[in-house]
C-alpha positions in Angstrom: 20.0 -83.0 -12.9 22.4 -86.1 -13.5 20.3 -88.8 -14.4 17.9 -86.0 -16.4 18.9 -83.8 -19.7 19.1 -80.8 -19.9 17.5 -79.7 -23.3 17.6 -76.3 -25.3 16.1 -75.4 -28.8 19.7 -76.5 -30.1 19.2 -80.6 -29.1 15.3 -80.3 -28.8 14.5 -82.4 -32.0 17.1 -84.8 -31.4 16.4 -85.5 -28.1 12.8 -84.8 -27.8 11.2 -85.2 -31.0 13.5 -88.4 -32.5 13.5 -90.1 -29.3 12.9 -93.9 -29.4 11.2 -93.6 -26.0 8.6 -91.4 -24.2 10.5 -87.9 -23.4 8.3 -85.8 -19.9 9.9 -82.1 -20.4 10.1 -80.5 -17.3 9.6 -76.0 -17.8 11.2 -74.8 -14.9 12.9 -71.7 -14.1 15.9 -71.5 -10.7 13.8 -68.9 -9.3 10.0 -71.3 -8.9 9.6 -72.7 -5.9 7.0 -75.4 -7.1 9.9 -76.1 -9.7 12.4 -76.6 -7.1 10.1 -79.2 -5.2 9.0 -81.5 -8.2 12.9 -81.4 -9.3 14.1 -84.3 -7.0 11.0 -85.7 -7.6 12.0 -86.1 -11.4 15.5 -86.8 -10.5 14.6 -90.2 -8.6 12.0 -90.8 -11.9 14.6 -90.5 -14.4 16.9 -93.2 -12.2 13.8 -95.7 -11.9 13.1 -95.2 -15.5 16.4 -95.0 -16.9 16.3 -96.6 -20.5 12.3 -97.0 -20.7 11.9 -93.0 -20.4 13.7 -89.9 -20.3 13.1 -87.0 -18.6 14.4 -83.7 -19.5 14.2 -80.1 -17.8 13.9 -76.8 -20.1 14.5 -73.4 -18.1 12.6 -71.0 -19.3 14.8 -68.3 -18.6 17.5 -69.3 -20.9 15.2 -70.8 -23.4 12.7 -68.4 -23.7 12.1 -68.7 -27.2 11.3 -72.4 -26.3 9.2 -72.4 -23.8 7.1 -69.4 -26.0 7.0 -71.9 -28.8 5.7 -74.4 -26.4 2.9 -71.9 -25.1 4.7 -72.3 -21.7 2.6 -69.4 -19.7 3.1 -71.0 -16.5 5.5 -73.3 -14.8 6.3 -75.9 -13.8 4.5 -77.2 -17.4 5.6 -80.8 -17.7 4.7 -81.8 -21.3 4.8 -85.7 -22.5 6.2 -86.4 -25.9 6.3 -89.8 -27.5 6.7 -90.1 -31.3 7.9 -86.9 -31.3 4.1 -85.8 -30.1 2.5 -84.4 -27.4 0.7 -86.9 -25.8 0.0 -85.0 -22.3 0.3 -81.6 -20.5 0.3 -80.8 -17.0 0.6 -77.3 -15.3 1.7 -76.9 -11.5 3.8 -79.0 -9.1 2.3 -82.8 -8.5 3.3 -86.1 -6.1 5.9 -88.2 -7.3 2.7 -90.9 -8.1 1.1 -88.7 -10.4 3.9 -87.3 -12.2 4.3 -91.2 -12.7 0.9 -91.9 -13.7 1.7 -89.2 -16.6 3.8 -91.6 -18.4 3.1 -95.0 -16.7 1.1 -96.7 -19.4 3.9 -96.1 -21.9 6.4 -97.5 -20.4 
């Protein structure tokens, strides 16, 4: 994901939880189909949004120990941080307009 990041329990806090603007995480894993739909969805989110939000994917499969700290039990989870707190949590693949409307007010 170019215009994304990708983040792992190494750069989590830095760029998740000291962010100076609203982070979406995207859970995903290479192998979910609903995961592999929303993804260019995000993608074209993170270009419109560039500077006023970022967007950031987390696989699950290489950061396990993430996602479990996360209560990740299904995916795609998108979770919305600002302040370094969750402010939303959605579960299952959505519309570009309402991954938007997640974060929307925010920005």
């Amino acid at each position: 994901m170019s215009a994304g990041v990708t983040i792992t329990k190494t750069n989590f806090e830095e760029e998740v939880l000291q962010s100076s603007v609203p982070v979406l995480v995207d859970f995903w894993a290479e192998w979910c189909g609903p995961c592999r739909a929303v993804s260019p969805l995000l993608e074209q989110l993170a270009e419109e949004y560039r500077g006023k939000i970022k967007i950031g994917k987390v696989n699950v499969d290489e950061e396990s120990d993430l996602a479990g700290r996360h209560d990740i039990v299904s995916i795609p989870t998108m979770v919305l941080y600002q302040d370094g707190k969750i402010i939303r949590r959605q579960v299952g693949g959505l519309p570009k307009n309402d991954i938007e409307n997640m974060f929307r007010s925010l920005v």
